[in-house]
Structure formats: C-alpha cells, structure tokens
Steps between C-alpha positions, in 0.01 A plus 500: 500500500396426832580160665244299677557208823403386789681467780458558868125449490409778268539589113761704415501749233867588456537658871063554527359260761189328473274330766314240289118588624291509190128423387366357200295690227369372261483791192318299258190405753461866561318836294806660386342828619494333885904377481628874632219500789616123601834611494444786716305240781835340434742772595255553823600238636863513474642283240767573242445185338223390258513138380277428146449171299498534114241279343612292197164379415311861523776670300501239221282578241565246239813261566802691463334829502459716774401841654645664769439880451131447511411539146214276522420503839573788735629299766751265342721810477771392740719776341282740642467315843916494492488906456234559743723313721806665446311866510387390843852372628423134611771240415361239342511095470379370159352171494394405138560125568438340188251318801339715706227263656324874635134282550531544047366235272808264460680715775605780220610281224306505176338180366712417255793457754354363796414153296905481613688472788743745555832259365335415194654659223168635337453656823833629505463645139157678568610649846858650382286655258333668710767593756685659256220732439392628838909482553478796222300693663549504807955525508450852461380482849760322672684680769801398303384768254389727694175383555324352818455113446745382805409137452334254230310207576623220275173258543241384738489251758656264222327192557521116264164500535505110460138464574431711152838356288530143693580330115742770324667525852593121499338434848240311301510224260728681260861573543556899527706762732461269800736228320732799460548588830542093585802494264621828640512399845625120459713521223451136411190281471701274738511751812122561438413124507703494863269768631195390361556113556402485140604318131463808262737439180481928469361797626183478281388192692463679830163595615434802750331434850337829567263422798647426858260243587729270495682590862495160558715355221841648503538391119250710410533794742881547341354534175222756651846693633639488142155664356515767769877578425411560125252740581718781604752357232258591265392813640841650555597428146161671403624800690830466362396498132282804554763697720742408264251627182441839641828574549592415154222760441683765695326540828798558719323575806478240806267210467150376703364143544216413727415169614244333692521539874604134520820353359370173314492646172729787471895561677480848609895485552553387123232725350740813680794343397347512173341826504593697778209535747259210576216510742185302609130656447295473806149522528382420862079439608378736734680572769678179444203335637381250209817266432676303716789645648581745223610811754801244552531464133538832412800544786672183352437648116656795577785355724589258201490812230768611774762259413587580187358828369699855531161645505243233726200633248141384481391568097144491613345588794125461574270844460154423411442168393371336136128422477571134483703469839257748696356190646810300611636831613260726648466881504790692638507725789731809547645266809561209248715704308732620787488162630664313175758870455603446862530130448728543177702755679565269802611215293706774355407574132659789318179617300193413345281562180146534621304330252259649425524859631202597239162337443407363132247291359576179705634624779378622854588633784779744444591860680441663170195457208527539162397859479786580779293546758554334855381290713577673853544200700705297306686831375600602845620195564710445247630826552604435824700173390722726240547714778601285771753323167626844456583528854674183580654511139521092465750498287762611756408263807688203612326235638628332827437158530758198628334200353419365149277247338581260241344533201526272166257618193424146403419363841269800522324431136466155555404338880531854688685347785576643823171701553452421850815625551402862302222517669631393855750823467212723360337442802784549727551833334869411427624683201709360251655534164508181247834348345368380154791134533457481135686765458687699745677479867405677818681689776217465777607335827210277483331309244209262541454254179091537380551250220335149506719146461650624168728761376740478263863461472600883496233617747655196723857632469393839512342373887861322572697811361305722727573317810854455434509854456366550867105498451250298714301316351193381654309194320181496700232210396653495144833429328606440188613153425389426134549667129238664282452168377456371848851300476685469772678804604623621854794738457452581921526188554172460748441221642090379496391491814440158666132545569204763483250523789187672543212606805266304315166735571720722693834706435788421641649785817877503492738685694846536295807753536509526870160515521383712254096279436371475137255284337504287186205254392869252435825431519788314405774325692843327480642289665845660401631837329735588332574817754384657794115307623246776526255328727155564593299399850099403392323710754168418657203616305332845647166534297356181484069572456398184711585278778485201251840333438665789698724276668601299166616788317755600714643128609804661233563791660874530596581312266837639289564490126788590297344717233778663318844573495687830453872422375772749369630443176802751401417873609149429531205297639222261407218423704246242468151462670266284407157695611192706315592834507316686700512916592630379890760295343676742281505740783638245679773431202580874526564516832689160545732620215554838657342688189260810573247587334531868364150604620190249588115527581409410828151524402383225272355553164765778425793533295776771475824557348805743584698701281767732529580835255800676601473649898108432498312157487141386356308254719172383243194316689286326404164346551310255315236410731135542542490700840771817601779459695748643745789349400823474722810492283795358686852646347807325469725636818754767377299527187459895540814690652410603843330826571197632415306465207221670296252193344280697238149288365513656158140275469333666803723841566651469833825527647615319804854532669607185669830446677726187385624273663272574756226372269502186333133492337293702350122499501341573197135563381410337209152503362349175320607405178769820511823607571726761612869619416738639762772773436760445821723829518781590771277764712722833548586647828 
C-alpha cells in the first residue's frame, strides 16, 4: 500500500517524487485505436503526467446505469484507458467531477440532474449515484493500490450559478440557501437588521442584492458584500460535500479543485483546505494582447495561489482553445505558449495541466491531433517549455523578494480595489508576493495595503499585528477605515486627511524624501499628524504644450504640503501618503525605506523575477510587449557572492561569464512577446 502527498511542491509517492506537469486527454473524444499513438506524442514531449476528465453524461446510459468498459461504445471504456495508462507508465490525475463543464451539453451532467443545483438534495441523490460507480472502477487504479491515479479531481469550477437557480437559491423572491448562510453568519435576526439597517422579524424576510450598482448607497452595497460572501460559502460547502462523499467511497489519494482565475466565486485557500490542492484555470488571448491588462493578471493569479498552496498549481492551462472562444482569444503561436510558461514560472507556479494537450471535436489548436500526429511548431515549442521546467526543476526554487501586497478575497470579488496600485508595481517591475489578510500573517519587511476604504475587523488587526511585530506598512492613496458593511472601522487609527488637491488639467510635480520628484494627478494634506510630517515641495511644471496660462500654472510652485506621516508603533512602522500610486513613487517608497529590490528592469515593458536553488540561482525575463528588447537587469548589490559567474540562456543556448561585484546589471535579449530563463553557476578556476 503505497502512500500518496504533496509536499515540497511535488507529489509524493511514498519516497517517488513528482513534478506536477501534465496534459489533458480526453479518452472518450478519441478512436480507441488512436489513444496508444496520442500517448506516444505524449511521452515525446516529456511528461509523466496525463490528466483525463470522466464524463457523467456520455457514460450514463439510462439513469443509474452506466458503461465504462466500452460495451456499447468503444470509447467509454475508461478501464481500458486506465491500463493503457499504466502499461505506458504515466501517473495519472482522474477528474470524473460529477461536473466536468469540458465545452459538454450541461457541462457533463445528464439532464435529469442538471434541472438542480448542486446542494439540492435530488441533485445530491443522482450524483452520489453516480460517483459511486466510476469510484468502482476506477480504485483499482489508485496509487494507493498500486495503481497510477496520484490525484482525483473532486468537481469543477463549482459555481451557484445564481443566474440559472436565482429562486431555489433564495437570492430571488423565495427564501432558500442564501437565508442559510444569513443565519449562519449573524446568528440572530437582530445582528442582521444592524448591518442591513433593516426591520426583518427572521431570516426568511431578507432579500439578496446581487448587482453592485448600487456603489453609491452604502445600505445596499453591504448587502451586495453579504451576496458575494455566500458565494464561496456555498461553493466551499459544495466542495466539501463532494470531497467528503468520495472519501466515504474510498478514494484515499490527494484531492484537486480548480477555480476560476478570479477569486469572486470560489476560495482557492478553503477549496485546499478542503481537498488538498486548489488552483486557478487560465486561459490568456493571444499573446496577451486582447484583454486589458491580463499579463498582470496572470502574475497576481499565480502569486495569490502562492499563499496558501504546498503545491502553487494551475488545474488548467491553455493549449488550443474551444471553438467558441477562438474569437475572443485568437490563434496561438509557438511564442504565445513560452510567453504564458515563462510568465507562470516567474510568478513562481509549481506546475501546470495543459489543457488541452490533444485536439477533439471542439477544440483547436493543440501540439498534438487526434490521430497523434503533430503539429511541428507548436510541438517544438512545447517541448522546449518541459525542457527548460525540467531544467530549473520549479519545485525546488525559492523566490527572493522583500515586499508583499495585501490581499483580501472579498475586496477582490467585489470593488477590486487597489488596481492602480497593481498595476503601478507591474510596471515598475517590482516583484512581490501577496499576504491573503483574511487569513494569514507575513514576515516581509515591507508591506503596502492594495485594499480600498474597507476591510474587515481581522484583516485590520492582522495590518496592526504586523506592524507591532516590526513590518512597514505603507498605506499609499488607500486605507482602510470602514467594515464590510461600510461601518465605521479604523483599527490604525488614520487620520483623514484635511484636504485633497489636484493640477486641474495638469498633474501635479512634487519633490519629496530629500528630493527624490514623483508625480500624482492629487494629494492630500494635514494640517497635523499623528508622527513624523512627510512633506512634499510642488515643483514647477516641465512639459507644458503651450505658452497659454504658462505663468498661472506654476504661481503654486514651492509651495509645501504635509502629505503623510510615517510613525512607529511597537517594533514596527506605519506610513501614510496620501498620493496615486504611481511606478516612480514606489521606487521612491523602496528606496526611502531602505528596501532593495531583489532584481529590477531598467528597460520598461519588462518584468523578471529571481530565484535561488541551492549554490545556483534562476533569473526568468520576461517580455510582454509588441517590439524586442535589450533589457538591462539591475541586481540587488551582494545578491551573487563575488567572483565570477557562468549565466547560461537555456531559451537561446549561450553561456556568458560575468564577474560580480564588478557587475551590477545584466543586459539581456529578449524577443517580443517572449522570454528567457537564466541558470547563474559559480564558474571554476
């Protein structure tokens, strides 16, 4: 009896590690007499680890009967599938949901149970049902036994689905679930009244808000907060009632969840609590190019999976693309693919599931067809990304970073605050790692708040615990001063400033920390704080287009404001600035609050990370933009022991010695919408 975890960054069975690099196959959309030639394409390109949905609705016959040996159709034998498998030695993850979504009618569900959402007991009847079944079959299989399955996927992207089940939910008309989360979280009708500013005699009274066009009315909006919060109540206890069922089954092997790649709907942390690996699936447009600033939201997806998983996983990862998103995606180049691989590797995922690695009937655009042939491109490429994984083994780096972001799951479901700030230290090319407040503490020196006005009470105390610990914080342009319910609340006790000033048509030039000159389109002043004045100087304005008014709009200049205040409060530090965040004022922070940055871009437009792996380090480039680049990478002094040094491009081949500490950047050659990885060695004499 072998035992199966994860730990580390891998799967573990008993002492066998296992980098989690798979691709999906999908058996039962495939000629039986192609799945050995597939498999083979598979092998080529060097994975271990073949992912595979089972579909409830194609393996159904009649409700409550099923085939899975292919009696009735050759390929719903996923006991043959299993075998072939096993007689080719790849390690398997099992993912027979009872939702699959898999671009299926009714996302893999048959009719009869998709008339239900997924708490309703009829539901719950007709889908243990089934998982008992395709449990039967397939425990044979589990590395626990002997076999190869190393990890089971519970369910799919579990998801309310209010716009389908608004009325049985209770976020209609009728009472439902949504009145049973109200009386979970508020006890007493009399607590809920307080936060709604409402009359309600009981819980069946209350009426969900479920739109947030009411920003405006703060009655309203703390009811929207209250909707939001029951959506991953509901979805965690989804994921807890079908974890919970398959191990009653017997599947003793670790447990998957996927989510969306945004946190509104689903708490990655709670679905691993609850299962034991959670990840987002990503599906980026070509080269990144199509949707607003989703490069940056893949880093920050990533960087968030970071914070609580053992293994930071993405479930699904796009290969090919389904019929129905080719237009909002694009076709995929081979440079696409190393693009979003670098990208997830910088951020610092673990592993992937390329989804999917095998072309079916819906489905376009990946390195291998359904007759297991290639295509060359595309097949080369990905090659190259499991060889450059292989080579860096991601599993055993450490990132190096000194600063972290706040991070609160509701905040980022609901209003999204503190995206300027995101996207101000995207474009800086400072790295990062999140500290999800709802949950968990930080050791960072630095820490810069990216929530909006509200947070509530525990992220607030986790802020003041962290500071008394000896963090900085840094509230820049935001701080929290309210509840979820938009109550008073201001556990950092910050003052408001006295007044807010703009430029008008023009942004405002400010020299601050001994000169250091930033702009910001405001800012906010006292008149006193309640610590140490962190002033600014308006500066005369340097890129004015015409001659018209030049003298008026810089009558102000020399003129001095108190913007902030930075204040120690027991082993630590709060600061406070009331200014946009901008890229030239969080390197500004950094360097006013003596706190390097691990490894920067000079050059615009690129973004790197730094990792470490025993005596060696990884630098990972890369770049996002439409033209190439020679990028100069500045390293943190003392960074690399002094001596010489052999840098190795695993992308392009070469090896460079440089001497440290006589060099202090590096210059890099990055094409467009690419990346590279660099393997830093001690050269020997």
């Amino acid at each position: 009896m072998a035992n199966v975890t994860i730990s580390a960054g891998r799967v573990w069975v008993d002492d066998q590690p296992i980098a989690l690099l798979s691709g999906e196959v999908h058996y039962w959309r495939l000629d039986p007499a192609n799945w050995r030639p597939v498999l083979q394409r598979v092998r080529e390109l060097g994975l271990q680890v073949v992912a595979t949905y089972v579909c409830w609705d194609f393996h159904e016959l009649a409700p409550g009967s099923y085939d899975f040996t292919g009696r009735t159709d050759p390929r719903r034998n996923l006991v043959g599938f299993l075998q072939l498998l096993a007689e080719e030695n790849f390690w398997i993850i099992l993912r027979p949901g009872p939702y699959i979504y898999s671009e299926w009618s009714n996302n893999g569900v048959p009719d009869h149970a998709a008339r239900y959402h997924r708490l309703h007991p009829a539901y719950l009847a007709l889908a243990e049902h089934y998982m008992a079944a395709v449990t039967e079959v397939a425990r044979p299989y589990l590395a626990t036994q002997g076999g190869r399955i190393i990890l089971w996927q519970a369910d799919n992207e579990i998801d309310p689905w209010p716009q389908f089940y608004a009325e049985p939910l209770g976020l209609g008309q009728q009472s439902g679930l949504f009145q049973e989360y109200l009386q979970e979280r508020y006890g007493d009708i009399a607590a809920l009244n307080a936060a709604w500013n409402t009359a309600y005699r009981s819980f069946d009274e209350a009426r969900a808000v479920t739109t947030d066009v009411c920003g405006d009315d703060p009655v309203l909006q703390a009811r929207y907060h209250d909707y939001r919060s029951f959506l991953p109540w509901y979805t965690s206890r989804a994921a807890r009632w079908a974890v919970e069922t398959y191990r009653r089954l017997g599947v003793d092997v670790p447990m998957l969840l996927n989510a969306y790649s945004g946190t509104g709907v689903q708490r990655w942390a709670d679905f691993e609590a609850i299962a034991g690996l959670a990840g987002p699936d990503i599906y980026p447009s070509r080269e990144f190019a199509l949707r607003h600033q989703e490069h940056r939201h893949l880093l920050e997806a990533v960087r968030y999976t970071r914070t609580y998983s053992r293994l930071p996983y993405i479930p699904e990862f796009e290969a090919g693309i389904w019929h129905d998103w080719l237009a909002d995606v694009g076709t995929l180049p081979p440079n696409h693919y190393r693009l979003m691989a670098l990208s997830a590797l910088l951020a610092g995922a673990a592993g992937w599931n390329w989804y999917m690695l095998v072309n079916r009937d819906n489905w376009t655009q990946s390195p291998i067809n359904e007759w297991g042939r290639t295509r060359p491109d595309l097949f080369a490429a990905f090659r190259q990304i499991t060889d450059l994984y292989r080579a860096i083994d991601p599993p055993a780096l450490l990132k190096q970073v000194h600063t972290a972001v706040t991070f609160d799951p509701l905040q980022r479901g609901t209003e999204r605050p503190g995206r300027l700030l995101l996207h101000s230290l995207y474009e800086a090319d400072i790295d990062y790692e999140f500290w999800d407040v709802s949950r968990s503490a930080t050791d960072a020196p630095l820490a810069l708040y990216a929530g909006g006005p509200w947070l509530d009470e525990a992220g607030q105390r986790r802020l003041v615990e962290y500071i008394e610990r000896g963090g900085h914080l840094i509230c820049l342009g935001a701080y929290p001063h309210y509840d979820e319910h938009l109550r008073p609340l201001n556990l950092l006790a910050i003052p408001a400033p006295d007044g807010l000033l703009t430029g008008g048509a023009a942004t405002l030039r400010l020299s601050l920390f001994d000169g250091q000159i930033i702009e910001s389109p405001w800012l906010g002043h006292y008149a006193t704080v309640p610590g140490q004045p962190v002033v600014a100087e308006r500066l005369p304005l340097v890129s004015l287009s015409s001659e018209e008014l030049a003298l008026q709009f810089n009558l102000q200049a020399g003129t001095r404001y108190t913007i902030g205040f930075t204040q120690a409060r027991g082993q630590g530090r709060l600061t406070v600035l009331h200014l946009q965040p901008t890229p030239e004022t969080l390197l500004a922070l950094h360097r006013w609050a003596g706190v390097p940055l691990i490894c920067r871009s000079r050059t615009p437009g690129v973004n790197t990370a730094f990792f470490r792996r025993g005596e060696e380090a990884v630098l990972i480039a890369v770049n996002p933009g439409d033209e190439a680049k020679a990028a100069e990478i500045e390293l943190e002094p003392g960074l690399l022991a002094e001596g010489r040094w052999l840098i190795q491009n695993l992308t392009g081949g070469q090896s460079t010695p440089v001497a440290f500490p006589a060099a202090s950047t590096l210059t890099v050659q990055l094409p467009r919408k690419d990346g590279v990885i660099l393997l830093m060695r001690r050269a020997t004499e």
